[in-house]
C-alpha positions in Angstrom: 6.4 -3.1 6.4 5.9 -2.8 2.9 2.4 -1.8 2.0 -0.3 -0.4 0.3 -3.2 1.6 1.2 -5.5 -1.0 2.5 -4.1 -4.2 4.0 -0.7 -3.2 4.9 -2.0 -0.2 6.4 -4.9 -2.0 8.3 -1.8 -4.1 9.8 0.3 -1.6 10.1 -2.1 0.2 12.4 -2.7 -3.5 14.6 1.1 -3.3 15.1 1.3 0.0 16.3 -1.7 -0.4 19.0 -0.2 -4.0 19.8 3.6 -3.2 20.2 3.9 1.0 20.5 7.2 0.6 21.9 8.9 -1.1 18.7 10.3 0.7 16.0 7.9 0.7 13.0 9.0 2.0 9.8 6.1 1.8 6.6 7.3 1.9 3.4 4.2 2.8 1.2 3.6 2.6 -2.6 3.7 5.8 -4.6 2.7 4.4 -7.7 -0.8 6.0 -7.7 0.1 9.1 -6.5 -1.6 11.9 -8.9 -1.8 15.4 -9.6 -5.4 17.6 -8.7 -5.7 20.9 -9.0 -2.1 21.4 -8.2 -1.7 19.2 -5.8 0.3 16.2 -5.7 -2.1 13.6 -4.2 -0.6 9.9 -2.2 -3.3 8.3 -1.4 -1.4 5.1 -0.2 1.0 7.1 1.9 -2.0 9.3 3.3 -4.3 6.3 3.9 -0.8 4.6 5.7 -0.3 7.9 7.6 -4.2 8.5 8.1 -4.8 5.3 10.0 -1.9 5.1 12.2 -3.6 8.6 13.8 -6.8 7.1 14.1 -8.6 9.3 11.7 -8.9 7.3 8.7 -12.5 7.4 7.1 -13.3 3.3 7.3 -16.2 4.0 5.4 -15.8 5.8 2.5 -12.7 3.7 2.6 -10.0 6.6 1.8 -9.3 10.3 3.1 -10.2 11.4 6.7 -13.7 10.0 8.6 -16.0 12.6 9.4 -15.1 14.9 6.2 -16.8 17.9 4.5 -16.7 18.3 0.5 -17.3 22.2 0.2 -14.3 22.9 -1.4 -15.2 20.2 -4.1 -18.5 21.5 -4.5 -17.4 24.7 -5.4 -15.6 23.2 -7.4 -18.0 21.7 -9.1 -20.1 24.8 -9.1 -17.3 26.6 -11.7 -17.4 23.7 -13.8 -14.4 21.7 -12.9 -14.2 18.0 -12.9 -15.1 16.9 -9.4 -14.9 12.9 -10.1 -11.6 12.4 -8.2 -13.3 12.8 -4.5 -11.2 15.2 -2.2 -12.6 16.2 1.2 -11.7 19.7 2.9 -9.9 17.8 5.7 -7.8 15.6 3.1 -7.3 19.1 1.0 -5.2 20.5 4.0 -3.3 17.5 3.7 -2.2 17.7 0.0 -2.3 21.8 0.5 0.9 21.2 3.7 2.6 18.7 1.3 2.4 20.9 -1.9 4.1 24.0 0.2 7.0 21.9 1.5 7.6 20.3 -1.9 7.6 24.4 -3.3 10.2 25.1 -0.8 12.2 22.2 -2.1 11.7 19.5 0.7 11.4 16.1 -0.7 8.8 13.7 -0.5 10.2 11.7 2.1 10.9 15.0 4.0 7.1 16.1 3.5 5.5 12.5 4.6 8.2 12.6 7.8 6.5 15.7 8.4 3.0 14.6 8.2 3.5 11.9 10.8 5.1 14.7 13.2 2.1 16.8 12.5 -0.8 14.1 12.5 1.4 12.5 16.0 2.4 9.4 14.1 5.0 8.1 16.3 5.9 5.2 13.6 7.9 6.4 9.7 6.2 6.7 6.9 8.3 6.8 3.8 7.4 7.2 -0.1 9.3 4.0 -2.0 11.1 6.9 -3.7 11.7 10.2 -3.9 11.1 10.7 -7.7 7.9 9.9 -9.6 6.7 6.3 -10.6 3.0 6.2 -12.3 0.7 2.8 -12.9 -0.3 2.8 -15.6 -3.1 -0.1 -17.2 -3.6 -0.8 -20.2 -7.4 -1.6 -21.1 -9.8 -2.0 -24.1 -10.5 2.0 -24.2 -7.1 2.6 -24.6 -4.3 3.9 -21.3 -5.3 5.5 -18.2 -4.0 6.7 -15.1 -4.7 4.6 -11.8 -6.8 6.9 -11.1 -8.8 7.4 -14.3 -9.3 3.4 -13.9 -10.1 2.5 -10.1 -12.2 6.0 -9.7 -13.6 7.8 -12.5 -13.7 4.3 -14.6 -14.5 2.1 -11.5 -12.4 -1.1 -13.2 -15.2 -1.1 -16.2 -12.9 -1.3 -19.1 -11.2 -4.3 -19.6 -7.4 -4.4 -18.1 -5.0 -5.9 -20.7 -1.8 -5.4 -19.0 0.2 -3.0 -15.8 3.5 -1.2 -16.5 4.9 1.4 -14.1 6.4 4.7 -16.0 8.9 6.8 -15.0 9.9 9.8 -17.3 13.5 9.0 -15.8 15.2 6.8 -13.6 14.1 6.3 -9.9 15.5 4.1 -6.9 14.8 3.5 -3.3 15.5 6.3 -1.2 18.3 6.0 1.4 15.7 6.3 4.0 14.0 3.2 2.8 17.5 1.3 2.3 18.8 1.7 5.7 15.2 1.2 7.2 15.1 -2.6 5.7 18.9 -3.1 6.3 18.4 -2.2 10.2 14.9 -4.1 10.6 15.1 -7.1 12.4 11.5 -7.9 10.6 10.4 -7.1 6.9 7.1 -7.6 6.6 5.2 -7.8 3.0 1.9 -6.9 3.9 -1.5 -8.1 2.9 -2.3 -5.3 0.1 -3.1 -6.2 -3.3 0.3 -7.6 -5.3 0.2 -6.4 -8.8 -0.6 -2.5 -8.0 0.2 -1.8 -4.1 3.3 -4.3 -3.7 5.1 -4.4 -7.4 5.9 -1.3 -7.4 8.0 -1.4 -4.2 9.6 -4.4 -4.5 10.9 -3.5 -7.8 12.5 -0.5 -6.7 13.8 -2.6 -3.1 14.6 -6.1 -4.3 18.2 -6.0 -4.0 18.0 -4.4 -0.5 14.9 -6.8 1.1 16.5 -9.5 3.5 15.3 -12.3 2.6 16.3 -14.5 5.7 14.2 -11.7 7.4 11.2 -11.3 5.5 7.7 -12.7 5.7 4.9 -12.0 3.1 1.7 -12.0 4.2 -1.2 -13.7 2.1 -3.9 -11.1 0.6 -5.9 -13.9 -0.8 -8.4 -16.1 1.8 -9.9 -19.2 0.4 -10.8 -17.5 -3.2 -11.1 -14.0 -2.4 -9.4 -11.0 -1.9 -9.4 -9.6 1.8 -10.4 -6.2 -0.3 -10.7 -4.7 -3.3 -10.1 -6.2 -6.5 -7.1 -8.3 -6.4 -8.3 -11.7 -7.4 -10.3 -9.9 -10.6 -7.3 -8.3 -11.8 -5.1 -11.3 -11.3 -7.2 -13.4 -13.7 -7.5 -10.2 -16.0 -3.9 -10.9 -15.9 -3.8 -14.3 -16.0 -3.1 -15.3 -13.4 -4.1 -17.7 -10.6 -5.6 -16.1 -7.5 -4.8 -17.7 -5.4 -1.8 -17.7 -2.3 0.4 -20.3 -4.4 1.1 -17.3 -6.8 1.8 -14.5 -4.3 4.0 -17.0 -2.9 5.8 -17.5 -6.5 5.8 -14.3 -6.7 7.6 -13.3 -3.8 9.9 -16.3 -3.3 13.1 -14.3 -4.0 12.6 -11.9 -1.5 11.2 -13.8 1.4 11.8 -17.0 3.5 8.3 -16.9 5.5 5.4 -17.1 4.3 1.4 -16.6 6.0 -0.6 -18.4 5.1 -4.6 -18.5 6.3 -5.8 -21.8 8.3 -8.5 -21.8 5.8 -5.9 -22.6 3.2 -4.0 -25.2 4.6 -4.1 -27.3 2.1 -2.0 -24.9 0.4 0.8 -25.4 2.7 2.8 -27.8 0.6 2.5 -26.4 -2.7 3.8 -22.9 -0.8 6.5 -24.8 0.9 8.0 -26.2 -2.2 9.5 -22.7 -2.9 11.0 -23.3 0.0 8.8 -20.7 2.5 8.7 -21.5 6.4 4.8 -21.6 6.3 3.0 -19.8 9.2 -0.7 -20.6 9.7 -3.1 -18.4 11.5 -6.3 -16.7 10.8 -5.4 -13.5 8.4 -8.8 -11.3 8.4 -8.2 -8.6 10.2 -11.5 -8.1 12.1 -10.1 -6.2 15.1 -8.0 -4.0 13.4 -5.4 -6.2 12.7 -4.0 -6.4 16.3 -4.8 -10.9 16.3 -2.7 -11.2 13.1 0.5 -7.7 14.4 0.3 -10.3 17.7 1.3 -13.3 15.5 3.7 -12.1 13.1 5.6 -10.6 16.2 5.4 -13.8 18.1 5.7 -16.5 15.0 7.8 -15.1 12.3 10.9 -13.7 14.0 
């Protein structure tokens, strides 16, 4: 599965719970990784890694459920910057990852880890081992992806997305082999411009398309979470299924599609998707919809 911190991970974890015995393998956007205090920060990788444990904080919506923010407080207390929230559970986390990466172990290496640590039986890999950065554009000038989802909160007005790289990155081998050998590539429901972009760039030429199915993030107007359909039309573009599917057409032959939108179905199937029509909201932890794609779109 390719994925994002929301979505994808949300299905990742139904298809886990649903089919323990298959091989799952996540590949999870890196793109808004950041640096804190030292500390290389994933939040799509942790969130990914996070929920397939069971101890992903649902309601705050990132880091680990039950959390404590003294570190950050004291923090605060010394005068430092505390609007990027960290909790003293999620510090370990980035504290573990930044001592492997010291001691020269790559990304990949470090999340593999993590999974063995938190008992994730399924892999978790980065989209690359070197370092890709969203970056948006907006009407107070350029900022991070975090400066603009959490210490802006999407108040400026986005004018355009590029991904830097201060040199050039690929797909790992890891991640390669891993969509080579699957017998199902799944593009899950996380949002397409920041969570999915980024991955598929970097993949495109390795993503079997005979293979692959892309699962719609968009349900009759609106985004299953977050802000996708606001920054499509910031982008102008259509929110809306039709473009995901346009978007995607290249690197998949399947295509999800929610029964709400079925009148969608034609306009989808004239990129030439197989369309598969169920209901996408994932409202049991996305076991209905992992139950589906493993019965429907292989």
């Amino acid at each position: 599965m390719l994925a994002g911190g929301t979505g994808g991970a949300a299905l990742a974890a139904g298809l886990q719970a649903v089919a323990p015995s298959n091989e799952l393998t996540v590949i999870a956007n890196t793109a808004d990784d950041d640096e804190f205090w030292g500390l290389l920060v994933c939040p799509d990788l942790d969130a990914v890694i996070y929920r397939l444990a069971g101890v992903f904080n649902e309601q705050a919506g990132y880091g680990v459920k039950d959390d404590t923010f003294e570190v950050l407080d004291a923090l605060a207390l010394v005068r430092e910057d505390t609007w990027f929230r960290v909790g003293d559970r999620d510090f370990a986390t980035h504290l573990v990852r930044a001592q492997m990466l010291a001691h020269g172990r790559t990304l990949t290496e470090t999340s593999l880890e993590l999974c063995r640590r938190f008992g994730v039986a399924a892999r978790v890999l980065p989209m690359t081992d070197g370092t890709v950065r969203t970056r948006f554009a907006t009407d107070v000038g350029e900022l991070s992806f975090q400066e603009y989802f959490v210490r802006e909160r999407l108040g400026p007005r986005l004018r355009g997305i590029k991904f830097a790289t201060p040199e050039p990155v690929h797909a790992t081998s890891e991640v390669v082999d891993a969509l080579a050998q699957a017998d199902l590539v799944i593009i899950g429901p996380s949002n397409p411009l920041i969570s999915i972009d980024p991955i598929v760039q970097l993949t495109r030429d390795a993503i079997p398309r005979e293979r692959t199915v892309v699962i719609t993030p968009i349900v009759a107007g609106a985004a299953l979470k977050g802000p996708t359909v606001a920054m499509m039309r910031s982008m102008g573009l259509e929110p809306s299924p039709v473009e995901v599917a346009r978007r995607y057409r290249a690197e998949a032959s399947a295509f999800v599609l929610d029964e709400r939108d079925t009148g969608l179905r034609g306009a989808i199937e004239a990129f030439g998707y197989r369309v598969l029509l169920t209901n996408t909201v994932m409202r049991d932890g996305g076991r209905n919809l992992a139950e589906f794609l493993l019965r429907e779109a292989r």
